[in-house]
LUMNULO-536734 format. One record per residue (C-alpha): chain; residue number from 0; residue in one letter; x, y, z. Coordinates in steps of 0.05 Angstrom, whole numbers, always signed. Each point is the difference from the previous one (the first is absolute). Last residue first. Example, Ala and Ser with C-alpha at 12.3 -4.5 7.8 and 13.67 -1.06 7.14 Angstrom:
BEGIN
> cadena,num,residuo,xx,yy,zz
> A,1,S,+273,-21,+143 $
> A,0,A,-27,-69,+13 $
! end
This chain:
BEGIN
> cadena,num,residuo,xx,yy,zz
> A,117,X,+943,-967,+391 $
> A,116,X,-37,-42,+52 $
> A,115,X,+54,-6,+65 $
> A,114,X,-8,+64,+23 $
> A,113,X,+48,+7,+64 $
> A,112,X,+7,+39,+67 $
> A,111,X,+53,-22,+45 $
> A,110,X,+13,+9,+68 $
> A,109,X,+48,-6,+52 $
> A,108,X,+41,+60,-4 $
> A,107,X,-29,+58,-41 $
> A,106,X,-60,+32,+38 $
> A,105,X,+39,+71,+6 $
> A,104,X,-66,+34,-21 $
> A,103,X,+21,+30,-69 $
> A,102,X,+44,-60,-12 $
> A,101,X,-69,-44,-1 $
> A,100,X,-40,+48,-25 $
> A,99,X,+31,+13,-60 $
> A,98,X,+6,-73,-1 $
> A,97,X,-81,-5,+8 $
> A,96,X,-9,+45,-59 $
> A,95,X,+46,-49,-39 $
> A,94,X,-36,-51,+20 $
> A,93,X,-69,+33,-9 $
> A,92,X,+14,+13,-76 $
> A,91,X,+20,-65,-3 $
> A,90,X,-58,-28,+13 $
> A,89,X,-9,-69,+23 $
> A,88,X,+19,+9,+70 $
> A,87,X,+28,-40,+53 $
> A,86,X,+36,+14,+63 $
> A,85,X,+48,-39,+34 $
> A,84,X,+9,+17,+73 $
> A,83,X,+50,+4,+62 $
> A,82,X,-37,+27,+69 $
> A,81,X,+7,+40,+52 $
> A,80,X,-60,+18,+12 $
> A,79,X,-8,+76,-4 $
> A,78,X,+47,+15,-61 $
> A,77,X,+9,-61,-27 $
> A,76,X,-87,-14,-1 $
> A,75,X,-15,+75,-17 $
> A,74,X,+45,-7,-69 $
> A,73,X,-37,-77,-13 $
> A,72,X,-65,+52,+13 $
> A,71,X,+12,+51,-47 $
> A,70,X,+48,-34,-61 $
> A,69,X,-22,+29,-58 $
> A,68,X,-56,-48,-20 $
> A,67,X,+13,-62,+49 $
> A,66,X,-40,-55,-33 $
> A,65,X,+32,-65,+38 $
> A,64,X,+41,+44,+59 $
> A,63,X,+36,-70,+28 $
> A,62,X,+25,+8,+65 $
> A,61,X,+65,-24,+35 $
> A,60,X,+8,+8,+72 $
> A,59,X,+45,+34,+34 $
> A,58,X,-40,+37,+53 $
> A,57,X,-66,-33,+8 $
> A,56,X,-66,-6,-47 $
> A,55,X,-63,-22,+39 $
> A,54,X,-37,-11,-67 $
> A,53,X,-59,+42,+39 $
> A,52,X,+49,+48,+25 $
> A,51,X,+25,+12,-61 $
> A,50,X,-66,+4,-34 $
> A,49,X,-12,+53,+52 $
> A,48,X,+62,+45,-3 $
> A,47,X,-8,+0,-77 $
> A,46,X,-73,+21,+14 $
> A,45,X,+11,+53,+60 $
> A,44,X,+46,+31,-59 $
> A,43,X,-62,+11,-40 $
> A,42,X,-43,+32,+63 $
> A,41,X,+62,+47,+16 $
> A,40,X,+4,+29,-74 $
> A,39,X,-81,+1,+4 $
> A,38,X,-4,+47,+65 $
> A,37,X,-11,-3,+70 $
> A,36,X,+4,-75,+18 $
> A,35,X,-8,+2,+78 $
> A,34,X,-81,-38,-2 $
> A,33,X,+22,-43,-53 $
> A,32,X,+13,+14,-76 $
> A,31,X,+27,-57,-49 $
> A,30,X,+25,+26,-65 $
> A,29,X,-48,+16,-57 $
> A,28,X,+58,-23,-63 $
> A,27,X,+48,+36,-38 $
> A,26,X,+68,-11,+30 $
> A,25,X,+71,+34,-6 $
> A,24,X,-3,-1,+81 $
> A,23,X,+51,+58,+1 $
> A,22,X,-47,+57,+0 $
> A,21,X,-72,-17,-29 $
> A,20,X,-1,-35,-86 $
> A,19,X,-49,+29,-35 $
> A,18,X,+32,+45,-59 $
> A,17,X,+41,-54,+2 $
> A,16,X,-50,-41,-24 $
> A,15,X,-8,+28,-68 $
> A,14,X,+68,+1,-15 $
> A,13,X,+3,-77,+14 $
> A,12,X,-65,-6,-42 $
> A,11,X,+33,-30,-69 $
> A,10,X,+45,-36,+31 $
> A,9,X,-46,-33,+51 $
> A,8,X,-55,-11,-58 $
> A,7,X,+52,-26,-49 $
> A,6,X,+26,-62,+43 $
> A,5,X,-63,-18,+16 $
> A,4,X,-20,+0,-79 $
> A,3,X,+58,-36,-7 $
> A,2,X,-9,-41,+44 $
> A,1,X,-66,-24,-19 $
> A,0,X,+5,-73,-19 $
! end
């Protein structure tokens, strides 16, 4: 398959993205605006707070990150939800980024960031 290609495009452009990355949310994507959104950092967190209103995540609960990068959104989700999560990467350059992270932001009880394709 391609995994390994996969696997050497995110460690490869991990530098390169975190020349892109806004505040905390660690993400590289548009966001979602709406009419009180005033900047791009606040339009990409409206998107974690959207999916997890969508998946109607509650306090507690355990979530599954499948894809995580460093850790953004999974981060967002213990912090602001309440939840306990697993996320899933398949570089390792991005776990250990995301473990940085992870003690960096005081996200260490309840979750668990892994990369299960060596």
């Amino acid at each position: 398959m391609y995994q390994d290609e996969v696997k050497a495009y995110y460690d490869y452009t991990l530098n390169l993205y975190r020349l892109f990355w806004h505040g905390d949310t660690r993400a590289v994507h548009y966001g979602i605006w709406d009419s009180h959104t005033k900047n791009l950092q606040e339009a990409l967190l409206n998107t974690n707070k959207f999916l997890a209103d969508q998946a109607n995540i509650k306090s507690g609960e355990r979530v599954l990150d499948a894809g995580c990068g460093v850790g953004g959104s999974l981060f967002w989700l213990v912090k602001n939800k309440g939840i306990q999560g697993v996320g899933i990467t398949i570089s390792e350059k991005q776990l250990a980024k995301a473990k940085e992270l992870q003690k960096r932001l005081g996200v260490v009880g309840g979750i668990s960031i892994l990369c299960p394709i060596s």
